[in-house]
N, C-alpha and C positions, 0 to 999 in steps of 0.2 A: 492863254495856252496857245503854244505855236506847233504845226504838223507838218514839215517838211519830205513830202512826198518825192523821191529820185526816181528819173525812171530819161530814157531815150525817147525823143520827139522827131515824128516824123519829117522830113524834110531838112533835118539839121543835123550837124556831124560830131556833135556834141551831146556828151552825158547832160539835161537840164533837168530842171527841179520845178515842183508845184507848192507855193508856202499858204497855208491855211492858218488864219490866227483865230481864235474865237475869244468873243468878252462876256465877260459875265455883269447882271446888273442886278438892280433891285427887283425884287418878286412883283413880276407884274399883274396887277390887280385891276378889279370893274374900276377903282379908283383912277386912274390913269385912262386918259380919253384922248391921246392924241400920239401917235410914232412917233412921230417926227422930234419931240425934244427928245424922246430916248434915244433916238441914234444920235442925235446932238452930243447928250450927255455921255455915251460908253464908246462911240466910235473913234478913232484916230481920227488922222490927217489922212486925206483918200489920195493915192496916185492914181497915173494916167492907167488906164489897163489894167484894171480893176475890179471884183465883183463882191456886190454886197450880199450876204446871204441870211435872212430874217427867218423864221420859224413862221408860219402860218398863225399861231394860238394868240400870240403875240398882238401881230394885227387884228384878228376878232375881238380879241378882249378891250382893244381898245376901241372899234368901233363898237362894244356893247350886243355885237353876233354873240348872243349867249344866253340862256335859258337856263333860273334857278330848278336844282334837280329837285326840289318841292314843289317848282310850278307846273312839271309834265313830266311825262317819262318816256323812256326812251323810245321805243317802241310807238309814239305818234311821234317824235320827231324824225327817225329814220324814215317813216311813212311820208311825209311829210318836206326834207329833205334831198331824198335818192331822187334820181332818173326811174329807174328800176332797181330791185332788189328781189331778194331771195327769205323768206321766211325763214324769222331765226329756227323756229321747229324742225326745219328741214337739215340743222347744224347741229355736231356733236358736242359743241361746244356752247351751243347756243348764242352763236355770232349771227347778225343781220353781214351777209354778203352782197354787197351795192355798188352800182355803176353812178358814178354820179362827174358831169363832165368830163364823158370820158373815160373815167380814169377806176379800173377796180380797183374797192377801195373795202375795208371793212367800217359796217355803220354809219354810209356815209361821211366817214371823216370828224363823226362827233367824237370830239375829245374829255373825257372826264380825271384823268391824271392830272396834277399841279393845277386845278383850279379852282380852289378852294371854295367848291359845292357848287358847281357848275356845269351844264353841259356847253361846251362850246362850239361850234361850227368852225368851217372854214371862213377866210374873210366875203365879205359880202360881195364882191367883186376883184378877187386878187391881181388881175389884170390892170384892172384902172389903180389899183394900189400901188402895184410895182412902175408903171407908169411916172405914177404921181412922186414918189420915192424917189427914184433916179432923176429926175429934174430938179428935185428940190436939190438930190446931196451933188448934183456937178455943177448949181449954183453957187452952193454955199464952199465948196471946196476948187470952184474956178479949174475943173477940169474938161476933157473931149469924151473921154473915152471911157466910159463906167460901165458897168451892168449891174443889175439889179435881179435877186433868185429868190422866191420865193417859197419856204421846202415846209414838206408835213413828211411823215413814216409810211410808210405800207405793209405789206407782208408779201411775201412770194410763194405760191403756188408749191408744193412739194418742199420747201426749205421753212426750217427754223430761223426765226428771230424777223428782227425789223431793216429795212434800210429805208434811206431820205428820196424821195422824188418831188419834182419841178411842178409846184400847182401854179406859177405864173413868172415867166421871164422879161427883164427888159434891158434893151442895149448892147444883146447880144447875139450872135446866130445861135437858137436852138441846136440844130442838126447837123452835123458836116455831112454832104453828101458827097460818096464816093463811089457812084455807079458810074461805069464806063471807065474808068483807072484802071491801072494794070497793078495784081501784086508781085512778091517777090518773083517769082517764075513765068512774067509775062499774061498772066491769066486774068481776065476781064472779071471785074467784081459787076455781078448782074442785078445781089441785092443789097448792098453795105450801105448802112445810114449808121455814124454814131452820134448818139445821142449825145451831145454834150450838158444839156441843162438835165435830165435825170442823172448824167456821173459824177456831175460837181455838186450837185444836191446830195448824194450820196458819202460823197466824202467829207464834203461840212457838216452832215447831219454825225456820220462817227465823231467827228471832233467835238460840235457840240453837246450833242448826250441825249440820252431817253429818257434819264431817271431826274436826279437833283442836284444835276451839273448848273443846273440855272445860268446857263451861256448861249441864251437862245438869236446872237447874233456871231457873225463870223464875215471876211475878209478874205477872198482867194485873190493870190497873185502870182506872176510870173506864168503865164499859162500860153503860151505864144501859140495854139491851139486852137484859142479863141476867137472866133472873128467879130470884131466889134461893130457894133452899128450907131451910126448918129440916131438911126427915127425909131421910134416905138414899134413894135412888129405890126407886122400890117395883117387884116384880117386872112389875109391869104395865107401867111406867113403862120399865124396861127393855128388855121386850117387845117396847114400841113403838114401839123405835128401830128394830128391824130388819125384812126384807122376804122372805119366803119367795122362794125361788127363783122357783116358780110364777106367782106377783104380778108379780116385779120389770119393771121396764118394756125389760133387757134376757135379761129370759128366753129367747127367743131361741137368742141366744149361749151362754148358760150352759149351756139344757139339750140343745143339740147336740153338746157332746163327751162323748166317755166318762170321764167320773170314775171314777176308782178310790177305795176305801175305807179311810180310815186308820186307826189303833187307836184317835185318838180320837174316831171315830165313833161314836155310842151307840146 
């Protein structure tokens, strides 16, 4: 499936385009223990400027990040998994609500959908995954310039439904930062960061699906947007994606409940 995105790019005097292709493959199973021949087998030919975009599930299932839902339940694994989290008893819905790297997430990011009786986590380390990924595919495809996106779903705060956000980037600038620019009227932007790796996660995650589109890889291109990087992000670079509670502009909210402490808290 191909998602040809039109829209005006800053800096350019031209109408440009963002092309999103996603592939679909076989139902990936505990049987399957290695990424790497799957993008072998369902990926193209990679061009320069380029970004690979993998579902999260994906990667755990192949490293075995996954726990039959006969051998525990969920409720010690959110325990178990989160930073912090919020008692599902305290939820209308009886959601575990959890901060887990980061990132609010519901249930710590355990996935039970398409895994044929499975709970599955995030990857073990998505960081070193995506790392690892993008070195192998600009060897194998003799290119410079790749990125590599690593995406799961979230929910948002007062809105219905799902969208994709960035649980690990590589090869590319996260953030464009645009403090101290001027916009149309001369006027100094004092807090503009876009986020580039949560928007393209979110637009691969529409094309490739929530339900049993089973195309849990995808291909962004033409995104001149982009700034590409030769080195893997650097821990500073990482750092500086996220926002201490403290800071956050809804801190607020955040630090009036009572979190509770998960095991993966450190």
């Amino acid at each position: 499936m191909i998602c040809i995105l039109v829209g005006y790019i800053e800096n350019y005097d031209k109408i440009s385009h963002m092309v999103i292709q996603s592939f679909k493959t076989h139902k990936i199973t505990g049987a399957d223990t290695d990424i790497l021949p799957i993008l072998d087998q369902y990926l193209p030919s990679l061009e320069e400027n380029s970004i690979v975009v993998i579902t999260s599930k994906i990667i755990a299932i192949c490293e075995g990040n996954m726990v039959a839902e006969t051998d525990s339940t969920k409720d010690e694994l959110v325990a178990q998994e989160a930073d912090l989290y919020i008692p599902k008893e305290e939820n209308k819905y009886g959601v575990y609500i959890t901060i887990k790297n980061n990132i609010l997430a519901a249930t710590a990011g355990i996935d039970e959908s398409n895994t044929n009786g499975y709970f599955v986590f995030w990857p073990k380390n998505a960081q070193e995954s995506a790392n690892k990924i993008r070195t192998y595919l600009k060897d194998k495809h003799k290119i410079k310039n790749l990125g590599v996106l690593i995406t799961d779903s979230k929910t948002t705060p007062l809105r219905w439904g799902v969208t994709g956000i960035g649980l690990a980037h590589s090869g590319f600038q996260a953030v464009n930062d645009h403090i101290g620019t001027k916009d149309l009227f001369g006027r100094e932007f004092k807090m503009t960061k876009v986020n580039i790796m949560d928007g393209l996660a979110s637009a691969a995650v529409v094309l490739m699906g929530e339900t049993i589109e089973q195309t849990p890889l995808s291909v962004i291109s033409d995104i001149p947007f982009v700034v590409f990087q030769e080195n893997n992000p650097t821990d500073a670079e990482l750092s500086a994606l996220n926002i201490d509670i403290d800071d956050d502009v809804y801190s607020t909210f955040l630090k009036s409940t009572q979190w509770k402490h998960g095991k993966a808290k450190k």
